[in-house]
DSSP file (Angstrom, degrees, kcal/mol; ACC not computed):
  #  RESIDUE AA STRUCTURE BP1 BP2  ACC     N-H-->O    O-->H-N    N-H-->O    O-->H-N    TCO  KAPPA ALPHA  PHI   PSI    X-CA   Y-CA   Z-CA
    1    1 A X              0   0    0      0, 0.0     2,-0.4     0, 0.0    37,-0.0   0.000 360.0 360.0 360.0 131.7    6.0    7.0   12.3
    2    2 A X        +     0   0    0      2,-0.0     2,-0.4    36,-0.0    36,-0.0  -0.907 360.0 172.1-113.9 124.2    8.2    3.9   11.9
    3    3 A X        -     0   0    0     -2,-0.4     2,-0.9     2,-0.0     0, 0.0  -0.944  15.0-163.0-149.5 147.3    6.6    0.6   10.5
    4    4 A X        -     0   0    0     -2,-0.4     2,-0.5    30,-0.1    29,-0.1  -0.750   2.1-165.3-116.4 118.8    7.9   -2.2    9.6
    5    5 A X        +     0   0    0     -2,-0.9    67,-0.1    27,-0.4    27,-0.0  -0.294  21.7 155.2-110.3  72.5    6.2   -5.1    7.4
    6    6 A X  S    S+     0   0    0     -2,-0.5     2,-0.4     1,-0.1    -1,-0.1   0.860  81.3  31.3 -52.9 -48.9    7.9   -8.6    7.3
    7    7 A X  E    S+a   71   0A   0     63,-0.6    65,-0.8    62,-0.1     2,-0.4  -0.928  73.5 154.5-112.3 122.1    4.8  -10.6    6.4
    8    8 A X  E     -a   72   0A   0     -2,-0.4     2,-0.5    63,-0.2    65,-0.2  -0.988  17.7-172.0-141.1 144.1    1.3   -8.5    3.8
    9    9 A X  E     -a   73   0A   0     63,-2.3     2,-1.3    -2,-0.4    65,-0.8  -0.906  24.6-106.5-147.4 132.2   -0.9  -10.5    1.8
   10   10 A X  E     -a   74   0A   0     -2,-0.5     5,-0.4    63,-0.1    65,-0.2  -0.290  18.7-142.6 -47.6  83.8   -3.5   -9.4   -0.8
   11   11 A X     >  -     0   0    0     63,-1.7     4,-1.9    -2,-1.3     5,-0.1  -0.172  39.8-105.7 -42.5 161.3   -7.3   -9.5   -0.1
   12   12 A X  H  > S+     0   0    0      2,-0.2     4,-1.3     1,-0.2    -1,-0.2   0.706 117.8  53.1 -63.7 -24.3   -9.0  -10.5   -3.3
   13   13 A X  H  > S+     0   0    0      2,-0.2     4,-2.2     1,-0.2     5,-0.4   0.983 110.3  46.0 -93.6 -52.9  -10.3   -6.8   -4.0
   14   14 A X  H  4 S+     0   0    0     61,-0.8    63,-0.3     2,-0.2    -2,-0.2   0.717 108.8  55.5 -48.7 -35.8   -7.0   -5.3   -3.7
   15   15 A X  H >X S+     0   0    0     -4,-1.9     3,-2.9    -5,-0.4     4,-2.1   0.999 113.8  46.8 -59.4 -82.1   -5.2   -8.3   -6.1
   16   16 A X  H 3X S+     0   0    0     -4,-1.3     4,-5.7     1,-0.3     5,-0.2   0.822 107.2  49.3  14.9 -83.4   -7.9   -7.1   -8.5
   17   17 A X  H 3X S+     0   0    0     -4,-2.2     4,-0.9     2,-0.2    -1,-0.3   0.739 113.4  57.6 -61.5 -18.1   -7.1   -3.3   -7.9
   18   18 A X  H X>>S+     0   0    0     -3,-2.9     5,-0.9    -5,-0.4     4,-0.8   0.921 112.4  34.7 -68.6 -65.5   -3.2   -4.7   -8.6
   19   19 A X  H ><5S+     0   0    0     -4,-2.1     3,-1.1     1,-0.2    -2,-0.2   0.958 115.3  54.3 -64.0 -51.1   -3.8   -6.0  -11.7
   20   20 A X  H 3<5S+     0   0    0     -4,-5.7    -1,-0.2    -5,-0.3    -2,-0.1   0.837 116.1  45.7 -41.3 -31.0   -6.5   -3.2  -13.1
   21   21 A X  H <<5S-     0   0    0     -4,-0.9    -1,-0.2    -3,-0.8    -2,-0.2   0.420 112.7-121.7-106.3   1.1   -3.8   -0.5  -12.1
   22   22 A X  T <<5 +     0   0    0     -3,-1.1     2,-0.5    -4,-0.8    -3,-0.2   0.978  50.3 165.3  52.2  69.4   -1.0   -2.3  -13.7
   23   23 A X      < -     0   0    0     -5,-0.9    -1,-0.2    -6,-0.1     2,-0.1  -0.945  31.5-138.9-106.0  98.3    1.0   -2.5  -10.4
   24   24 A X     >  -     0   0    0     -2,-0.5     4,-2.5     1,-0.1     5,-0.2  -0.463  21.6-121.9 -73.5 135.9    4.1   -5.2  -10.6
   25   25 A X  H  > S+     0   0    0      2,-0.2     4,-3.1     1,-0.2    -1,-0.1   0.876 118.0  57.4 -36.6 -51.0    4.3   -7.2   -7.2
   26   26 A X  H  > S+     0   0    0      2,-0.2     4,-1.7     3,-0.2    -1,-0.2   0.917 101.6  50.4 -72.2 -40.8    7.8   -5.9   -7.1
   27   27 A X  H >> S+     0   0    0      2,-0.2     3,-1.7     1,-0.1     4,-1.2   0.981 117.2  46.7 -38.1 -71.7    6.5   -2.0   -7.2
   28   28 A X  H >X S+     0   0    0     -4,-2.5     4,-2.2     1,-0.3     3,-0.9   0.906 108.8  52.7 -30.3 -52.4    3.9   -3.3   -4.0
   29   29 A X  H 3X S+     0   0    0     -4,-3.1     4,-1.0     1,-0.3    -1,-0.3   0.830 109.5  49.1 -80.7 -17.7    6.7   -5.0   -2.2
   30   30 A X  H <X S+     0   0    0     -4,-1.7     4,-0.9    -3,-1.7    -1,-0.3   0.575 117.1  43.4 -72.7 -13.3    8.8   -1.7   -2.4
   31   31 A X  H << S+     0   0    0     -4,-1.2    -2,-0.2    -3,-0.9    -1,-0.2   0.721 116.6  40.4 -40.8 -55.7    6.0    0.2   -1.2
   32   32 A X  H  < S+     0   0    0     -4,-2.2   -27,-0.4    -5,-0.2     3,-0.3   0.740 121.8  46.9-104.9 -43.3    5.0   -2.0    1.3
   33   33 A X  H  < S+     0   0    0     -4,-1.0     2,-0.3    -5,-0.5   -28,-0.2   0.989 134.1   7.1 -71.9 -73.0    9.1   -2.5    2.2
   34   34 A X  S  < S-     0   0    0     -4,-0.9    -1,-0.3    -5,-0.2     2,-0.2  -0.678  78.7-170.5-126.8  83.2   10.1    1.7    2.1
   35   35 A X        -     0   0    0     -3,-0.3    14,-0.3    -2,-0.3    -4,-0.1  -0.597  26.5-137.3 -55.3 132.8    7.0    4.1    1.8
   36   36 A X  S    S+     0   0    0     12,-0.5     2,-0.3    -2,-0.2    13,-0.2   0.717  88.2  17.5 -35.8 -38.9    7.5    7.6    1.3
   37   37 A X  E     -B   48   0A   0     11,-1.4    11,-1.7     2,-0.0     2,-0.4  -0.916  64.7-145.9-140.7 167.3    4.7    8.6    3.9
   38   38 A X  E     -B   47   0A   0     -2,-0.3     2,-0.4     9,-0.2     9,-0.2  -0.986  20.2-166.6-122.2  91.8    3.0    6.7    6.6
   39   39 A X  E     -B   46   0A   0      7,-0.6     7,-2.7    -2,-0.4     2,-0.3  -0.903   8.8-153.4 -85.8 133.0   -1.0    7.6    7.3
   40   40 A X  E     +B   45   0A   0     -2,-0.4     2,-0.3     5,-0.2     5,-0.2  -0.732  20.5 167.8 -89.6 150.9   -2.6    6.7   10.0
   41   41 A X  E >   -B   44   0A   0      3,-5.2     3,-4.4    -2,-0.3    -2,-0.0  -0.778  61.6 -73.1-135.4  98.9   -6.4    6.2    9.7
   42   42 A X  T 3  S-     0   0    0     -2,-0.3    -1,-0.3     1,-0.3     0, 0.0  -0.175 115.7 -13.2  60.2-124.7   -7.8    4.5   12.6
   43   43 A X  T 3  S+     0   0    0     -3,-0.1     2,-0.3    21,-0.0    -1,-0.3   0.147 131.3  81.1-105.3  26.3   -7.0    1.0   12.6
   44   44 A X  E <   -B   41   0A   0     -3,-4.4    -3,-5.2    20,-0.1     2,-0.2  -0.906  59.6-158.5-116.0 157.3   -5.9    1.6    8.7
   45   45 A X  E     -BC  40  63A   0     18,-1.0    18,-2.7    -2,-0.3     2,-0.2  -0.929   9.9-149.1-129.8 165.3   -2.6    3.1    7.3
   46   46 A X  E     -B   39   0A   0     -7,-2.7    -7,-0.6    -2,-0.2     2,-0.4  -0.500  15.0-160.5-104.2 169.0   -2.3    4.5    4.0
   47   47 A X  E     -B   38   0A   0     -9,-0.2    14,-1.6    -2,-0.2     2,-0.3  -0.802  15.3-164.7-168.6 130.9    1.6    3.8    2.6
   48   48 A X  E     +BD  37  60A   0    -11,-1.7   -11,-1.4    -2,-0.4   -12,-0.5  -0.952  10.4 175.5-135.8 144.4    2.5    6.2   -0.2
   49   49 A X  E     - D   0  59A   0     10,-1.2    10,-1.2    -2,-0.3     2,-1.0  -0.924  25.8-128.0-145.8 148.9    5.4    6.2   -2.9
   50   50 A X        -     0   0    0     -2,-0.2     2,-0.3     8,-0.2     7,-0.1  -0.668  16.2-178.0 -27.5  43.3    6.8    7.6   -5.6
   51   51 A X    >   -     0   0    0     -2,-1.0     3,-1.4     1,-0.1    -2,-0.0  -0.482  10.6-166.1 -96.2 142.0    7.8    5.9   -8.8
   52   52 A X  T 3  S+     0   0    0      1,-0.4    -1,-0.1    -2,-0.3     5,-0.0   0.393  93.7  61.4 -98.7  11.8    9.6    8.0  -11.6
   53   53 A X  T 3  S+     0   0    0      0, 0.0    -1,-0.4     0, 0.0     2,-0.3  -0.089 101.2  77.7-105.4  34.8    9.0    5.2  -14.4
   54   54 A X    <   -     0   0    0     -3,-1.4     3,-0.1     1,-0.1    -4,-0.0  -0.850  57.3-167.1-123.6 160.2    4.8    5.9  -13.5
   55   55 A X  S    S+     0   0    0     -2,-0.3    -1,-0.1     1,-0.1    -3,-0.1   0.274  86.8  57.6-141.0  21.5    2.8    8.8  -14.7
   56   56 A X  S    S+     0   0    0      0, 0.0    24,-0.9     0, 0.0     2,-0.6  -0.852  88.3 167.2-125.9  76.6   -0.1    8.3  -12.4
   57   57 A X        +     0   0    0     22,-0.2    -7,-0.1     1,-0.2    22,-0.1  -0.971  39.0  81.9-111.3 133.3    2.0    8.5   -9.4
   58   58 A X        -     0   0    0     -2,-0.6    23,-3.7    -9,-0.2     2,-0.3  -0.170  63.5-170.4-113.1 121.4    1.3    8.9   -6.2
   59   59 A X  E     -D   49   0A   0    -10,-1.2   -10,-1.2    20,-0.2     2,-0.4  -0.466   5.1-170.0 -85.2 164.9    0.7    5.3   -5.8
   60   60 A X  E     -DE  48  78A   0     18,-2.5    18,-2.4    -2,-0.3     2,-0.4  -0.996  17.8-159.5-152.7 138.3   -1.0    4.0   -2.1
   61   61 A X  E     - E   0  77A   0    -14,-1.6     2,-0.3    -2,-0.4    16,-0.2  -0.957   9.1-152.2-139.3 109.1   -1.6    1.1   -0.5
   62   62 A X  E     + E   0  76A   0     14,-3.7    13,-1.8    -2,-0.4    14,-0.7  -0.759  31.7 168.8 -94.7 147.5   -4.5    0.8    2.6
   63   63 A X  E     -CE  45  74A   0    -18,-2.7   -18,-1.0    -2,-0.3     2,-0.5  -0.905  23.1-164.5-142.5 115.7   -3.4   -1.7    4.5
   64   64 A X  E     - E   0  73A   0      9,-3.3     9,-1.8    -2,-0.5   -20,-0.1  -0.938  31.8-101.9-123.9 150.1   -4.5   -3.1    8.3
   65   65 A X  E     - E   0  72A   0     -2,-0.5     2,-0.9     7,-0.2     7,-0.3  -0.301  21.6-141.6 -41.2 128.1   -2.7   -5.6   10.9
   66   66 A X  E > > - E   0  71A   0      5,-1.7     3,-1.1     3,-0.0     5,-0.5  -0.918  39.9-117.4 -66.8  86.0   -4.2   -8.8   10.8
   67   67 A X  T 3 5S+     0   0    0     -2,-0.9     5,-0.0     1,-0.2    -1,-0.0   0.121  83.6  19.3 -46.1 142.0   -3.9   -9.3   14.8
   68   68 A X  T 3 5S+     0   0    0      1,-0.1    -1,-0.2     2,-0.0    -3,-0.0   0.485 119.2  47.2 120.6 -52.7   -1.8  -12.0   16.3
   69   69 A X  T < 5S-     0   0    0     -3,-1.1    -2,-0.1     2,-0.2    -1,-0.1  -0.238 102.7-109.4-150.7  46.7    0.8  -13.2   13.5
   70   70 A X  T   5 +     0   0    0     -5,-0.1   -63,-0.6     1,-0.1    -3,-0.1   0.580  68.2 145.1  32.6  18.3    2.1  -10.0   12.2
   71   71 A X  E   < -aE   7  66A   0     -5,-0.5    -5,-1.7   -65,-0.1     2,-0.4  -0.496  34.9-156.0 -75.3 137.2    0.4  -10.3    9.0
   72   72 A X  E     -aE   8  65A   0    -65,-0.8   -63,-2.3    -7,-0.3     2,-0.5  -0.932  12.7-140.8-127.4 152.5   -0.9   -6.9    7.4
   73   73 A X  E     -aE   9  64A   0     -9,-1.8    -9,-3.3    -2,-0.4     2,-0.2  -0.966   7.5-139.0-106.7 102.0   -3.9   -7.1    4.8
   74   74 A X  E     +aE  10  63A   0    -65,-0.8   -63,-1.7    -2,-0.5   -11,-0.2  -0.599  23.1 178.3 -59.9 145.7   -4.1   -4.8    1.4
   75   75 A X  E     -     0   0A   0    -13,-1.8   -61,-0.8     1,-0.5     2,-0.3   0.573  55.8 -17.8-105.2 -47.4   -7.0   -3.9    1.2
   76   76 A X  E     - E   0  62A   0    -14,-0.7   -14,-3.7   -63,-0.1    -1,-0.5  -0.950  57.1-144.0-162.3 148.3   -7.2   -1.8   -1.6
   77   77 A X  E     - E   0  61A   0    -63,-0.3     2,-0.3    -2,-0.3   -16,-0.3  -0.729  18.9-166.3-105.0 166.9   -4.1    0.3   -4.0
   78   78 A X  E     - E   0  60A   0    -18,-2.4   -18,-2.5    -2,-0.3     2,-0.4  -0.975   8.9-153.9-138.2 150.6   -4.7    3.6   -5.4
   79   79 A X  S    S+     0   0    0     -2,-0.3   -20,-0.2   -20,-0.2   -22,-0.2  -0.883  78.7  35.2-115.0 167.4   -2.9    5.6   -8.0
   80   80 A X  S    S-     0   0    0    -24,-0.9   -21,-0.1    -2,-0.4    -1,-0.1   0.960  85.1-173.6  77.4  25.8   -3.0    9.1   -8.3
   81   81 A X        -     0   0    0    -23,-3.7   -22,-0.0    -3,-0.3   -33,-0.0   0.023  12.7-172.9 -65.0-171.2   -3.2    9.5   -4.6
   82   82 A X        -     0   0    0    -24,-0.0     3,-0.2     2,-0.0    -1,-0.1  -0.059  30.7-124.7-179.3  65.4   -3.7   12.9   -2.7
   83   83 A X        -     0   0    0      1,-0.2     2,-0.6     2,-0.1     0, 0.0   0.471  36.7-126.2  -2.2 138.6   -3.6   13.5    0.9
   84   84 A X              0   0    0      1,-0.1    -1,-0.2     0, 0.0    -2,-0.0  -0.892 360.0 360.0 -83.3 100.6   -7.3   15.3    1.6
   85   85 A X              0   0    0     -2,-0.6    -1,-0.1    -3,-0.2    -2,-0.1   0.773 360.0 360.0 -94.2 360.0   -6.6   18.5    3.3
């Protein structure tokens, strides 16, 4: 799965979950820019990456399309993610 995000803007609980998790805006936008994996959840995706200066990695980003103006909404980050099997 290929997705491409020009335009993402924080919801207020995800800006939050930025700053509690100590997530620089430039980590997010490389996330948001080239994830390592792509989930789909419905009408969420999950966006996962890697960073090798972190030591709660995997960090993850839920995210859904704002319909309309290409816009996607965080919703919420995570660190320490883990695929559920």
């Amino acid at each position: 799965m290929k997705l491409i995000i020009k335009k993402w803007a924080l919801t207020p609980h995800a800006a939050q979950r930025v700053f509690e998790r100590k997530i620089s805006l430039q980590g997010l936008a490389a996330l948001m820019n080239s994830p390592e994996e792509i989930i789909s959840q419905g009408s969420k995706v999950i966006l996962t990456k890697t960073f090798s200066n972190r030591r709660d990695n995997k960090i993850a980003a839920v995210v859904v399309e704002k319909q309309g103006d290409d816009l996607w909404l965080v919703i919420t980050v995570m660190v320490n993610f883990q695929v559920k099997s």
